[in-house]
TORNU-588929 format. One record per residue (C-alpha): x, y, z. Coordinates in Angstrom, 2 decimals. Layout:
REM TORNU-588929
<node c1="X" c2="Y" c3="Z"/>
...
This chain:
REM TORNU-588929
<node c1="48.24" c2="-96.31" c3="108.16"/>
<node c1="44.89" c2="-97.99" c3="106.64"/>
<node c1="43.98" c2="-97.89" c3="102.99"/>
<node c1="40.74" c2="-97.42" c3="102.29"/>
<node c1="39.84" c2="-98.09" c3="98.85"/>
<node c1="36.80" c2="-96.79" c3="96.91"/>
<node c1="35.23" c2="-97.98" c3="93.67"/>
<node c1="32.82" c2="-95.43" c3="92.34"/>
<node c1="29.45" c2="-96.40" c3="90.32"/>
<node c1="26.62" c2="-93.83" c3="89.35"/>
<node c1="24.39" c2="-95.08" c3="92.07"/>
<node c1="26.74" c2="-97.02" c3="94.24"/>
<node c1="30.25" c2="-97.11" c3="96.22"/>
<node c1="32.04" c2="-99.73" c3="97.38"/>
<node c1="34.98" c2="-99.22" c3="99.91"/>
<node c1="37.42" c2="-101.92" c3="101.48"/>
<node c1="40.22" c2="-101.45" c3="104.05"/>
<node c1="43.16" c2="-103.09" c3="103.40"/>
<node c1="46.43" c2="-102.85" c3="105.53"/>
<node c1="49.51" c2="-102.10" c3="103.54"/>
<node c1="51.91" c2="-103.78" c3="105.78"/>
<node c1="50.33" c2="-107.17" c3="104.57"/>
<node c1="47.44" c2="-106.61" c3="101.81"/>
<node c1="45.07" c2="-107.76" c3="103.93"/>
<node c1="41.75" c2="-106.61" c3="103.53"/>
<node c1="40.12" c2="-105.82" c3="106.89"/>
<node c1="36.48" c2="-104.51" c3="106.16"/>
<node c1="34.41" c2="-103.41" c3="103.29"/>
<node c1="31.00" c2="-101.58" c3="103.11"/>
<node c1="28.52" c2="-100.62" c3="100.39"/>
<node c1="26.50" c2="-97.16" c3="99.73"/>
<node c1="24.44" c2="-95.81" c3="97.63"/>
<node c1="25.66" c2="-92.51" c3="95.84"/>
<node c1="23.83" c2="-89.92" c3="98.64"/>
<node c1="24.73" c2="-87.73" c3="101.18"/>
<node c1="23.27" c2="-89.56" c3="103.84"/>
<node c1="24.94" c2="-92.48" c3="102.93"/>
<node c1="28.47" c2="-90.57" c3="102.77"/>
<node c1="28.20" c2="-90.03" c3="106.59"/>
<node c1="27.91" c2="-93.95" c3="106.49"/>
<node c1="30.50" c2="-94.26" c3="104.92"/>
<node c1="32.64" c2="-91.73" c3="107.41"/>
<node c1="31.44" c2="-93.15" c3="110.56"/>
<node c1="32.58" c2="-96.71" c3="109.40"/>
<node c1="36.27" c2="-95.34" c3="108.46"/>
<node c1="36.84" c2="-92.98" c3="111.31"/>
<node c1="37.40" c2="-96.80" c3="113.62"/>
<node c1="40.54" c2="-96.26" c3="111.93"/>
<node c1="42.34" c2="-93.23" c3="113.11"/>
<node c1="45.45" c2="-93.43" c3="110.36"/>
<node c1="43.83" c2="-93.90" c3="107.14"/>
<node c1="44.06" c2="-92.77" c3="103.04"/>
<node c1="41.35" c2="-93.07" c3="100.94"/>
<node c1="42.12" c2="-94.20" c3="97.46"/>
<node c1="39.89" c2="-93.48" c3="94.98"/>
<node c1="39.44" c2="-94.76" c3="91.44"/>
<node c1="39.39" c2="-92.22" c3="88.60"/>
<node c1="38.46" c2="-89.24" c3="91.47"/>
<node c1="38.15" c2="-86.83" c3="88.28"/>
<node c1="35.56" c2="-88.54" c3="86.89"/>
<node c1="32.58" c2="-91.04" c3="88.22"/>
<node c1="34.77" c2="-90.44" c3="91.66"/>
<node c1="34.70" c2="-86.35" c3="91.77"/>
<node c1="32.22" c2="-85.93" c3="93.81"/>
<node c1="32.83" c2="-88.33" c3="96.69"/>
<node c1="36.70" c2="-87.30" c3="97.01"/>
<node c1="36.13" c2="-83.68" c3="97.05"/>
<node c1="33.40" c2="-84.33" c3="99.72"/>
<node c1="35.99" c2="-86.26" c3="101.67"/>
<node c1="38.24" c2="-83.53" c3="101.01"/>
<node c1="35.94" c2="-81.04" c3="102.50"/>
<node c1="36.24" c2="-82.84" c3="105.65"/>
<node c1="39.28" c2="-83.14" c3="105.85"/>
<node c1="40.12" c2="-86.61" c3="104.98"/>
<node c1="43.58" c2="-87.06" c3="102.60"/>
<node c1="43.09" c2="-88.31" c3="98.80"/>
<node c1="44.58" c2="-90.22" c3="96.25"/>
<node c1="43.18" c2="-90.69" c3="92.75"/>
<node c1="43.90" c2="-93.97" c3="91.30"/>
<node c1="43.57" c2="-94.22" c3="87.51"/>
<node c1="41.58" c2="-97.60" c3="86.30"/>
<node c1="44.12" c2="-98.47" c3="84.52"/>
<node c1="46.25" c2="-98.91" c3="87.31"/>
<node c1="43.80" c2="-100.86" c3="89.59"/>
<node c1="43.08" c2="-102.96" c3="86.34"/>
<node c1="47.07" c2="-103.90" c3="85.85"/>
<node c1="46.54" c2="-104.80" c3="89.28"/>
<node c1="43.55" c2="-107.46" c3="89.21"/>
<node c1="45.99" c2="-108.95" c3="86.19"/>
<node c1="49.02" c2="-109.63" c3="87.77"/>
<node c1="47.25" c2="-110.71" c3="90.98"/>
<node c1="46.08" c2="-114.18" c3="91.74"/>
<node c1="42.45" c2="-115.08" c3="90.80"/>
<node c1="43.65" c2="-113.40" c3="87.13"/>
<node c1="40.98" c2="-111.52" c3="85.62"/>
<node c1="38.28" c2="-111.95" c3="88.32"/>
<node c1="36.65" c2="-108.50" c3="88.98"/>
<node c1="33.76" c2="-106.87" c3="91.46"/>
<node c1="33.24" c2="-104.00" c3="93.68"/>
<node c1="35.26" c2="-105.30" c3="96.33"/>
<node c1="38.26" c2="-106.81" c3="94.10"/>
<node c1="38.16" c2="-103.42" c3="92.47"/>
<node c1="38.78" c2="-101.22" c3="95.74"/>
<node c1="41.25" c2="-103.56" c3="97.03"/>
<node c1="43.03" c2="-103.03" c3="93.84"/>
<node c1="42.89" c2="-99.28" c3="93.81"/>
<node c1="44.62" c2="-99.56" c3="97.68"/>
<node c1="47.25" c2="-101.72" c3="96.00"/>
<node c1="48.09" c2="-99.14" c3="93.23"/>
<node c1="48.05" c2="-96.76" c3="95.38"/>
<node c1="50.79" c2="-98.13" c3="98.22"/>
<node c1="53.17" c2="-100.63" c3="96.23"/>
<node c1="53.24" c2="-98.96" c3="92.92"/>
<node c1="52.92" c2="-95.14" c3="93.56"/>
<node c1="50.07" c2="-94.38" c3="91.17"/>
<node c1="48.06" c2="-92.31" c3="93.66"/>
<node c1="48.51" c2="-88.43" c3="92.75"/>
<node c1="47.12" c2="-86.50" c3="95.48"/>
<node c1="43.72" c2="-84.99" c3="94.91"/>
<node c1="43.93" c2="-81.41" c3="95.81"/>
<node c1="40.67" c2="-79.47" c3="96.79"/>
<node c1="39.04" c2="-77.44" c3="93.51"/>
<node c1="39.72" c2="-73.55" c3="93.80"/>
<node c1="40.30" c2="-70.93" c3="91.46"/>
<node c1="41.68" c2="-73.62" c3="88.67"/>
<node c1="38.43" c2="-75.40" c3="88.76"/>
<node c1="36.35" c2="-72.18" c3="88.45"/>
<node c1="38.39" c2="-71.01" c3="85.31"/>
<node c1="38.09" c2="-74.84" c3="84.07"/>
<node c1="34.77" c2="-74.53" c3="84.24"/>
<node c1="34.25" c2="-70.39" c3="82.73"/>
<node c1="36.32" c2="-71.83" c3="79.50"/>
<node c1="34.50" c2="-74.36" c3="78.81"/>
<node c1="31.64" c2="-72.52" c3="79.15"/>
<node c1="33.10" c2="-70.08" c3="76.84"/>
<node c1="34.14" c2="-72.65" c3="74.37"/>
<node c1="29.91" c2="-73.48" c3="74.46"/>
<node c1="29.47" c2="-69.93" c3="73.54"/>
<node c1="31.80" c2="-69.59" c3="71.05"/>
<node c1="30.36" c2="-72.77" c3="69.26"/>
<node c1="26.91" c2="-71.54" c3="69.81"/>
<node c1="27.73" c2="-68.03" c3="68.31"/>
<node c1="29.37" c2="-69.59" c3="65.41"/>
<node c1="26.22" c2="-71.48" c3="64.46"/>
<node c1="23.90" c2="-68.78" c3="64.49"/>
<node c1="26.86" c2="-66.66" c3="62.16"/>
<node c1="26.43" c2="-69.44" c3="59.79"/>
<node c1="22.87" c2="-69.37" c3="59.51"/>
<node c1="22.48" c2="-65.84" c3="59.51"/>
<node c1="25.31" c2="-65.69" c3="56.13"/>
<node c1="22.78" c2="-68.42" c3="54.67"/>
<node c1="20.09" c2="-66.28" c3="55.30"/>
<node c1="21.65" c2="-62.77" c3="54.02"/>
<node c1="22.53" c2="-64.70" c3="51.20"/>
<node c1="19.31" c2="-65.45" c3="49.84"/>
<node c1="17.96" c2="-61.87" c3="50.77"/>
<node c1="20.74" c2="-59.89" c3="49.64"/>
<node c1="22.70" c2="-59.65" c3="46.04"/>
<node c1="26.16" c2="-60.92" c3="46.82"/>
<node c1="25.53" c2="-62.04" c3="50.59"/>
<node c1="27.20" c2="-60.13" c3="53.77"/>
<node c1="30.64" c2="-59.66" c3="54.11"/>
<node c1="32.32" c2="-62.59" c3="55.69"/>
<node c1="33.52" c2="-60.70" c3="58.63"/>
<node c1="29.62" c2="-59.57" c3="60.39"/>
<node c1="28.72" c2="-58.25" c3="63.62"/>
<node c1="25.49" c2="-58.48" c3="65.12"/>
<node c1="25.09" c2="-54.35" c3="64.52"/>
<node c1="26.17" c2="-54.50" c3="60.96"/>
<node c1="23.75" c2="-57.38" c3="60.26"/>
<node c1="20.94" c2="-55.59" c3="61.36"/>
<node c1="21.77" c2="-52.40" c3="59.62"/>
<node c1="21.78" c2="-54.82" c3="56.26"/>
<node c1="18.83" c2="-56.23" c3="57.32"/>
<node c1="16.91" c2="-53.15" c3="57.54"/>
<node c1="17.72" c2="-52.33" c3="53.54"/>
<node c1="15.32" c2="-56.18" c3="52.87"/>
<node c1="12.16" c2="-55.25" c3="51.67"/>
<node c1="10.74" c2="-58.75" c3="51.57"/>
<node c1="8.68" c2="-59.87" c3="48.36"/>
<node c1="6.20" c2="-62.65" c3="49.17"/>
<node c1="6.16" c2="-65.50" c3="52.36"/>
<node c1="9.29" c2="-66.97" c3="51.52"/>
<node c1="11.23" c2="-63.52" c3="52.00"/>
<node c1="9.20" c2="-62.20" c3="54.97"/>
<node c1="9.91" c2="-65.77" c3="56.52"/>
<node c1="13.87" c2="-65.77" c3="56.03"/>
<node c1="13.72" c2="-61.93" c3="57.41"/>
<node c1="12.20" c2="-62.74" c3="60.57"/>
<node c1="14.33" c2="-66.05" c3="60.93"/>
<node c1="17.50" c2="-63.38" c3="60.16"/>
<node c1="15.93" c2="-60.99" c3="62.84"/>
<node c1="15.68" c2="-63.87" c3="65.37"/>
<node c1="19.63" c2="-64.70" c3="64.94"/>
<node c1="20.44" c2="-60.83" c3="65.23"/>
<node c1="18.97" c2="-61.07" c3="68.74"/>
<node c1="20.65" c2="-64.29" c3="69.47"/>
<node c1="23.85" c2="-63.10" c3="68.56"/>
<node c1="23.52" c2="-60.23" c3="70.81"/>
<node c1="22.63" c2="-61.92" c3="73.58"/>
<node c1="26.20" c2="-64.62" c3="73.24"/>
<node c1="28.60" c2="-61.48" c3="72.59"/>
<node c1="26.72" c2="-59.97" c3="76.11"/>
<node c1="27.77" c2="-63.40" c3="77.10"/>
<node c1="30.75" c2="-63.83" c3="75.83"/>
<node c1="32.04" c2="-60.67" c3="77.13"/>
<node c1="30.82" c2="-61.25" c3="80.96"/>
<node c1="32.56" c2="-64.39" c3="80.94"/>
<node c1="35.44" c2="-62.62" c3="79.83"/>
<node c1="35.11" c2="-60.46" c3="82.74"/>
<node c1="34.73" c2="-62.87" c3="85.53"/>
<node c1="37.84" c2="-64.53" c3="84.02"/>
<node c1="40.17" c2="-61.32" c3="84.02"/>
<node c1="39.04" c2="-61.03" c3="87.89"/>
<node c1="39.77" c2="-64.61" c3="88.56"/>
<node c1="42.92" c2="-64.52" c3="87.43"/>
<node c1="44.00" c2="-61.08" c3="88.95"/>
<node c1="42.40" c2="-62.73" c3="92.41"/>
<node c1="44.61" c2="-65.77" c3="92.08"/>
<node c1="47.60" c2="-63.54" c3="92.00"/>
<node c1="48.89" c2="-64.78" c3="88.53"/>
<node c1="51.32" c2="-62.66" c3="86.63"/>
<node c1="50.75" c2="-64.67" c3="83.51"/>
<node c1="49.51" c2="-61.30" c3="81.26"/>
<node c1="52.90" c2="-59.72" c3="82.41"/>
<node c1="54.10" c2="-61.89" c3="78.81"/>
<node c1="53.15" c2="-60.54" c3="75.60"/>
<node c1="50.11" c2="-62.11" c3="73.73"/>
<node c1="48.48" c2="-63.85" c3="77.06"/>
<node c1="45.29" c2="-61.66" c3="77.64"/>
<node c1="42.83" c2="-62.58" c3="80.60"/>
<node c1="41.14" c2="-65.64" c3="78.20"/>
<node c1="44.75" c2="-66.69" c3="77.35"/>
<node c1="45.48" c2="-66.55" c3="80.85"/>
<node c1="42.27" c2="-68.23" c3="83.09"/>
<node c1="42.62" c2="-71.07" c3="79.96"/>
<node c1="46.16" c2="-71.68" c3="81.02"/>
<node c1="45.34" c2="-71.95" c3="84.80"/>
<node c1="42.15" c2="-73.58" c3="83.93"/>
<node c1="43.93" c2="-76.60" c3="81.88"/>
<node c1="46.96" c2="-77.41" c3="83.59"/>
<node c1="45.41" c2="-77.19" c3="86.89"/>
<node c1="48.20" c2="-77.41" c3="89.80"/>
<node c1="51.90" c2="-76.63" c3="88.20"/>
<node c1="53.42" c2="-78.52" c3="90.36"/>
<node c1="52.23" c2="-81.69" c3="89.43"/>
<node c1="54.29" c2="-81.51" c3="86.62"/>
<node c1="58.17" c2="-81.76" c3="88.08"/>
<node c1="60.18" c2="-79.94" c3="84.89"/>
<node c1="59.13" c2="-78.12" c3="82.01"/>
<node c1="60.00" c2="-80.66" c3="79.54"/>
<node c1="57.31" c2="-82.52" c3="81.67"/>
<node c1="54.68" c2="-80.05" c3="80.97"/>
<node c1="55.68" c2="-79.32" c3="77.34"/>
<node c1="55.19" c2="-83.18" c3="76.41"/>
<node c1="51.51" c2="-83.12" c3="77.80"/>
<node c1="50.68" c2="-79.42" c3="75.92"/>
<node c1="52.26" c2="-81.40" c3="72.95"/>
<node c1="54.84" c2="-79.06" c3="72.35"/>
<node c1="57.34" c2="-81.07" c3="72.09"/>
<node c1="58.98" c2="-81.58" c3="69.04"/>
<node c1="59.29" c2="-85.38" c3="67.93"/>
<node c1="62.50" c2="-86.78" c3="66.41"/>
<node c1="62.61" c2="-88.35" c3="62.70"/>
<node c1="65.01" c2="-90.95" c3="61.94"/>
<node c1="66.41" c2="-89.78" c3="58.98"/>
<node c1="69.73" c2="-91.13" c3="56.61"/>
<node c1="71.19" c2="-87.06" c3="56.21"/>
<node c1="69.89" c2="-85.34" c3="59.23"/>
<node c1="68.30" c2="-85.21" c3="62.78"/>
<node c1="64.79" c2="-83.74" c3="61.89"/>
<node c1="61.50" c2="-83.26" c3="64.29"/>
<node c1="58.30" c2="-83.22" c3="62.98"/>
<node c1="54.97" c2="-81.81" c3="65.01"/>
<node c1="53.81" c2="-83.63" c3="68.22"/>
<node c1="50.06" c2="-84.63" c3="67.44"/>
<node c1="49.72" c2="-85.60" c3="71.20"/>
<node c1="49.04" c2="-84.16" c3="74.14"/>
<node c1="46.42" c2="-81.00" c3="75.52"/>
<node c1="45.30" c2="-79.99" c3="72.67"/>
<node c1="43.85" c2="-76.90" c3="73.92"/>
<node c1="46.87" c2="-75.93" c3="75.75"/>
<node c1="48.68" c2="-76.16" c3="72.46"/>
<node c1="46.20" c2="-74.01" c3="70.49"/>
<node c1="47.08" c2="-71.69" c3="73.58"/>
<node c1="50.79" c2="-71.60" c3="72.94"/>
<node c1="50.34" c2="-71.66" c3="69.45"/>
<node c1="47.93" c2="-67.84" c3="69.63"/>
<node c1="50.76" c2="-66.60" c3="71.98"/>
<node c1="53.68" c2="-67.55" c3="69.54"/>
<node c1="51.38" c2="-66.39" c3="66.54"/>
<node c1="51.04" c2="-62.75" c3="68.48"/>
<node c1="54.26" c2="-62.56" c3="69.63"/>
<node c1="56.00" c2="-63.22" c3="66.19"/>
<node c1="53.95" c2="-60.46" c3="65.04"/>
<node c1="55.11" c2="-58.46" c3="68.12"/>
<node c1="58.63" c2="-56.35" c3="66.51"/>
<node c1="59.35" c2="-55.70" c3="70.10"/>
<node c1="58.64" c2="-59.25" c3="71.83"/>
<node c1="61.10" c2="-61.86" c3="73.22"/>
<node c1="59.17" c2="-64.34" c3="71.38"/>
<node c1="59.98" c2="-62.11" c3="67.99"/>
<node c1="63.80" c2="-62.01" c3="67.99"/>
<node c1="63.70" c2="-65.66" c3="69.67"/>
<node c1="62.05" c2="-67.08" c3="65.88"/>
<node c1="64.17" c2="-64.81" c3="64.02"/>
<node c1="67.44" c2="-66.21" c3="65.70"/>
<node c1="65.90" c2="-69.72" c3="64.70"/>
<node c1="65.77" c2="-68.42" c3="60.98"/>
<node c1="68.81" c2="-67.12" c3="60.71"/>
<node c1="69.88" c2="-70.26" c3="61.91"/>
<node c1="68.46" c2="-71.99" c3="58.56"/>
<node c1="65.24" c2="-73.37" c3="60.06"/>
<node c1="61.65" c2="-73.20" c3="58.08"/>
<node c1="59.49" c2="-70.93" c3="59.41"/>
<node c1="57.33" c2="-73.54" c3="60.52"/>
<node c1="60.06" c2="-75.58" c3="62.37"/>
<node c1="61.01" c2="-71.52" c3="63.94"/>
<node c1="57.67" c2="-71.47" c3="64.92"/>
<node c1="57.72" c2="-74.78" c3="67.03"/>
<node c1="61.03" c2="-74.24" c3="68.48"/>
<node c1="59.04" c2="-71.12" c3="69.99"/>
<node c1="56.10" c2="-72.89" c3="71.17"/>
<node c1="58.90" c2="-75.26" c3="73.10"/>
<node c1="60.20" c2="-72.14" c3="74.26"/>
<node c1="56.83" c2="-70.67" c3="75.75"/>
<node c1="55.86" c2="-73.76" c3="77.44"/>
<node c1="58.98" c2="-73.96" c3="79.17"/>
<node c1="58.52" c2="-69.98" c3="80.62"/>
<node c1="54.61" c2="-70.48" c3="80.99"/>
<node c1="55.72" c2="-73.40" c3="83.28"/>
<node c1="58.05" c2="-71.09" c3="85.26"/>
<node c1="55.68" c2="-68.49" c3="85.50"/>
<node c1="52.60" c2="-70.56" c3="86.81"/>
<node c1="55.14" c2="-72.80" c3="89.51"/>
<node c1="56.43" c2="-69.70" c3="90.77"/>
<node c1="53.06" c2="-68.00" c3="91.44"/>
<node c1="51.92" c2="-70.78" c3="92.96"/>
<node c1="54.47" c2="-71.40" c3="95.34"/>
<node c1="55.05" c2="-68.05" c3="96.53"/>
<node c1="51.27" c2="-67.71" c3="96.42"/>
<node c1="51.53" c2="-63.82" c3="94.85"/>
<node c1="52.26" c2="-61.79" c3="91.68"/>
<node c1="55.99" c2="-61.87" c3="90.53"/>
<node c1="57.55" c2="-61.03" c3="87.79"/>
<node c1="58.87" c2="-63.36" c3="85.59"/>
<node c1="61.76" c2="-62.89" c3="82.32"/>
<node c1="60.38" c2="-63.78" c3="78.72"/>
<node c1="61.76" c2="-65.86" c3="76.64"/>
């Protein structure tokens, strides 16, 4: 088996072949960043029939070349830089570093230290990545033009607009302005403008919702099956983690949502205080769903923080316990759909 390691630029690649047995390097080559110059860069590693490209950071500058070795069906690893960079220091010639050095190094992380993960091909994970962020872009954007509309209805209207405003209700207070002078006929149209803007993101807003929902009932995932974990809830989830089973135990995929308590030395009494690190999106995610369910009389996720109280925990450390609790059966949920590749369902909490 032949290493081929690749150092991705903006506008250039560099690849080397190095044999693991020894860490020799056999051959490298240079391209530029096209597709032409891909095929260059296939023909010149098919003269070795056993090979694994290693690519540094392939979910970033390195995306696009990996998946399009992916696509034909050459195997993957992503290197982080930080690995390939450990290497170049601990290896002779100290902190020399170029193209060439670089993909060497990236071979060597990969094969003697194990820091290759696998780069899987992007599917229904990558679309929902990519529908919340845009959704996240919407939300901002919708937000703005709310804010500037309030300004607006303030300085038109005795008292402003109630804080909570839809797009209907604005215009219904808008049509009770009788503007006096340029100023007034100015703000009104600028008011009328953000009406019609706002429109058009909750239009938005709500077909992105849509596409979501189907996305995730395509993928098979029986993640709304749990109280509080709508279609949003749901393609986020898939969206951020990604493959499950790159994480090997819950406790594994709790610490990178940051839901994992963190212990306090302290002279009376073990205490934890909130983990600051980690996904912070996922975490907002578990935190809605242990919001809703505590709200939820009925829900596992109800009597699971009231046992917590009546064990003499704050509400806030109750709360956390939960969102330990939910990561742990969000985990289960999204390994077992993907490994038996269909809808099952799952207990609660």
């Amino acid at each position: 088996m032949i290493l081929l390691g690749v150092d991705p630029h903006k506008s250039t690649h560099t690849a080397t072949a190095v044999d693991p047995s020894s860490n020799r390097q056999l051959a490298s080559i240079r391209i530029e960043a096209s597709l032409p110059e891909y095929r260059r860069l296939l023909t010149w590693a098919r003269r070795w029939p056993q090979r694994k490209c290693a690519v540094e950071n392939a979910k970033g500058l390195g995306r696009h070349l990996a998946q399009w070795l992916i696509a034909r069906g050459e195997s993957v690893v992503d290197v982080p830089a930080s690995a390939t960079s450990r290497v170049r220091e601990l290896s002779r010639g100290g902190r020399r570093k170029n193209d060439r050095i670089d993909a060497a190094a990236a071979d060597t992380a990969a094969c003697l230290h194990g820091d290759g993960r696998g780069v899987e091909p992007e599917d229904h994970a990558t679309a929902l990545a990519l529908l919340d962020e845009r959704r996240v872009n919407l939300a901002q954007a919708r937000v703005r033009a709310t804010n500037q509309l309030h300004a607006l209805l303030r300085d038109l209207l005795p008292g402003g607009a109630p804080a909570q405003l839809s797009a209907d209700q604005a215009a219904t207070l808008l049509r009770t302005v009788r503007p006096a002078g340029q100023v007034e006929r100015v703000r009104k149209e600028i008011a009328r403008d953000l009406i019609a803007e706002i429109r058009v993101l909750d239009k938005k807003l709500l077909d992105n919702a849509t596409q979501m929902e189907a996305l995730v009932d395509t993928s098979g995932s029986s993640l709304m099956d749990t109280p509080g974990i709508g279609p949003v809830m749901a393609g986020r989830l898939i969206g951020r983690t990604g493959h499950t089973t790159r994480f090997p135990t819950s406790a594994a995929f709790a610490n990178y949502a940051g839901a994992t308590p963190v212990e306090i030395a302290s002279a009376d009494k073990s205490r934890h205080r909130l983990s600051r690190s980690g996904d912070r999106q996922l975490n907002s995610v578990l935190h809605t769903i242990a919001v809703v369910q505590i709200r939820m009389p009925k829900s596992p996720g109800h009597a699971y923080y009231q046992r917590k109280l009546s064990e003499g925990k704050t509400p806030k450390e109750a709360k956390r316990c939960l969102k330990r609790r939910l990561a742990e059966h969000v985990w289960r949920v999204m390994i077992a759909d993907e490994r038996r590749g269909k809808s099952l369902p799952v207990q609660g909490v």
